[in-house]
C-alpha positions as CSV (number, residue, x, y, z in Angstrom):
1,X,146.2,-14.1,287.7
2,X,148.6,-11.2,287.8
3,X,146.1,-9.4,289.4
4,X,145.1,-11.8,292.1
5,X,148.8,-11.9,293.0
6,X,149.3,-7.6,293.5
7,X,146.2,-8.2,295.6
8,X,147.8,-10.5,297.9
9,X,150.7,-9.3,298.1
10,X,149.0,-5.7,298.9
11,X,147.5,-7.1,301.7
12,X,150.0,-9.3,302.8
13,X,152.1,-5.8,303.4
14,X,149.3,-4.1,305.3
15,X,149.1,-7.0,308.0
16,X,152.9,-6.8,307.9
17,X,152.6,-3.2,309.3
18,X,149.7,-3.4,311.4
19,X,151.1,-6.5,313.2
20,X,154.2,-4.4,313.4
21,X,153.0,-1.0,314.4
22,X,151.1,-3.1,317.5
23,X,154.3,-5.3,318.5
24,X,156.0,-1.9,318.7
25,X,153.4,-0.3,320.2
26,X,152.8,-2.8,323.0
27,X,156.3,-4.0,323.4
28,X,157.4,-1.1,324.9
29,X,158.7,-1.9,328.1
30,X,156.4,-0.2,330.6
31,X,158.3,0.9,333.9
32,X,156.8,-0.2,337.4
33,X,155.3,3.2,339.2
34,X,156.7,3.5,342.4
35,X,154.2,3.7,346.0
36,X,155.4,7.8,346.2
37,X,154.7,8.4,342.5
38,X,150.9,6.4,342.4
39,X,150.7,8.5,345.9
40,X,151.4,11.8,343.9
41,X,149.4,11.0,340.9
42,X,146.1,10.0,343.2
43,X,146.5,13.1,345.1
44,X,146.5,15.5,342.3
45,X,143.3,13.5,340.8
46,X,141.8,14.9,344.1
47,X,141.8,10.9,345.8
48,X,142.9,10.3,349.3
49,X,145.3,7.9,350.2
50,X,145.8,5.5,352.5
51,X,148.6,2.6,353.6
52,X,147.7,-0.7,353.0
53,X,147.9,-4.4,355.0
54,X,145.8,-6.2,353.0
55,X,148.5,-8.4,352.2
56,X,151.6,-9.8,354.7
57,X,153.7,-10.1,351.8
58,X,154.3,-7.4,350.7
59,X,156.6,-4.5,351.0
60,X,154.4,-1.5,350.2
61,X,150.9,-1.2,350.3
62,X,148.6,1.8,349.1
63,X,145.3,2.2,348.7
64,X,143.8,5.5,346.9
65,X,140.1,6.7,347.0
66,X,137.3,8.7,346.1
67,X,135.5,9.7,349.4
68,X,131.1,10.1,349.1
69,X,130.0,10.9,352.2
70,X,131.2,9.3,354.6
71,X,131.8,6.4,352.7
72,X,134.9,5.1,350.3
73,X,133.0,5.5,346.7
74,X,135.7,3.5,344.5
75,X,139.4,2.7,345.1
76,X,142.5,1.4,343.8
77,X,145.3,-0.5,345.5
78,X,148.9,-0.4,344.7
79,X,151.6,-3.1,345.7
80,X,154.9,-3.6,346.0
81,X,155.7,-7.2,346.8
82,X,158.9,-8.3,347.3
83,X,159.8,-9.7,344.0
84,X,158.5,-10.6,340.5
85,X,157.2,-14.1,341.7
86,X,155.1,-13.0,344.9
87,X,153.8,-10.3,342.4
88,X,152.9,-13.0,339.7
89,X,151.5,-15.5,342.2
90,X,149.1,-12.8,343.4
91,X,148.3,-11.2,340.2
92,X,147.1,-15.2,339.5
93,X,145.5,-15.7,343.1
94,X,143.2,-12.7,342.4
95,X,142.8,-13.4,338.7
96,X,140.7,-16.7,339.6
97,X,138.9,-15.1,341.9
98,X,137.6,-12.4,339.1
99,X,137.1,-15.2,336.7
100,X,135.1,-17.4,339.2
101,X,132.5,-14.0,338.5
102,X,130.5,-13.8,335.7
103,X,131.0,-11.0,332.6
104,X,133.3,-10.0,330.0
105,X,136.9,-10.5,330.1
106,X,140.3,-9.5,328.4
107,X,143.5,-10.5,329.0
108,X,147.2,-9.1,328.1
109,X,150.5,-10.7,328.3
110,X,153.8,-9.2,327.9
111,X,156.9,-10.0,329.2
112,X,156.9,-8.9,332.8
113,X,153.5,-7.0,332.8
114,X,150.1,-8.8,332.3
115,X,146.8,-7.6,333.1
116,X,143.4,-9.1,333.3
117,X,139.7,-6.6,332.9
118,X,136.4,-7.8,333.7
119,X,133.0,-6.5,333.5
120,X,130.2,-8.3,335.1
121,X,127.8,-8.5,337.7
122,X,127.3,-4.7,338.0
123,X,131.0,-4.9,338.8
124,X,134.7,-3.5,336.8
125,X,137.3,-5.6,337.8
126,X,141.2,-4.9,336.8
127,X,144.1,-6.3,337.5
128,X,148.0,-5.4,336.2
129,X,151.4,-6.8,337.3
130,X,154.4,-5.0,336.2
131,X,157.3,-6.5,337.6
132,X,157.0,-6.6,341.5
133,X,154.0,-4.4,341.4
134,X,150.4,-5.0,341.4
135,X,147.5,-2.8,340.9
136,X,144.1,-4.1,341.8
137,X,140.7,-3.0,340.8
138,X,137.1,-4.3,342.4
139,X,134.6,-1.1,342.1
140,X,131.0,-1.1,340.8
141,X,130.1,-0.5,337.5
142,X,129.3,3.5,337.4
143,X,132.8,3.8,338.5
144,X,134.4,2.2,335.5
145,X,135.5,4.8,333.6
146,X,136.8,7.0,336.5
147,X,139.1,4.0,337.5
148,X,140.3,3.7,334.0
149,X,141.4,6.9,333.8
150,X,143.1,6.6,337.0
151,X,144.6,3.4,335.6
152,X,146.0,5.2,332.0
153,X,147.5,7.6,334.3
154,X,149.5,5.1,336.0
155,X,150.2,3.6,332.9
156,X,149.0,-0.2,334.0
């Protein structure tokens, strides 16, 4: 029985520390990028960027994009709405809009950033809130992992 007991207790510690090392690990606060800085970091991954009215309540607006052609290949679009709320209510607005599409999905809630990912329909879809900003992902497929690079870079 003495046995079954240093087991437990064994594994009862691990979980301890893996539970711990990820609440540490994602409870870092993450800082908001700023329109100038997500301007800077698209430019030196070679994208082109562009101001943004998709929106009429917001403050800032940005998209950034890989040119093919003479067409926009994949983009990403950057906002800065004019508080927490507007931010949240939008990151929601377009979150049912992605989950009205079918795929795989994944969600993450922390504080003041959440994010939602999607994968379906030949499409990647992303979506992250960090306080009163919003990034927002629609590209096809092949683009996926271009666009999450782009994404780790911001840090959404």
């Amino acid at each position: 029985m003495k046995n079954s007991h240093s087991k437990k207790l064994v594994l009862m510690t691990a979980l301890i520390l893996v539970f711990a090392t990820l609440f540490c690990a994602c409870g870092k606060s993450k800082e908001a990028t700023t329109t100038a800085d997500f301007i800077s970091k698209a430019e030196a991954s070679g994208m082109k960027t562009q101001k943004s009215n998709a929106f009429g309540d917001y403050k800032e607006g940005t998209i950034a994009y890989v040119q093919s052609g003479f067409t926009v290949a994949w983009q990403v679009e950057f906002y800065v709405m004019d508080s927490n709320e507007d931010a949240q209510y939008t990151f929601e607005q377009n979150k049912t809009v992605f989950e009205g599409r079918s795929g795989t999905a994944s969600s993450f809630s922390l504080g003041s950033k959440e994010t939602y990912e999607k994968t379906g329909e030949g499409k990647y879809m992303y979506l992250s809130r960090i306080d009163n900003t919003l990034l927002y992902v629609d590209v096809k497929e092949e683009y996926k992992n271009d666009a999450k690079a782009f994404i780790r870079e911001l840090g959404y």
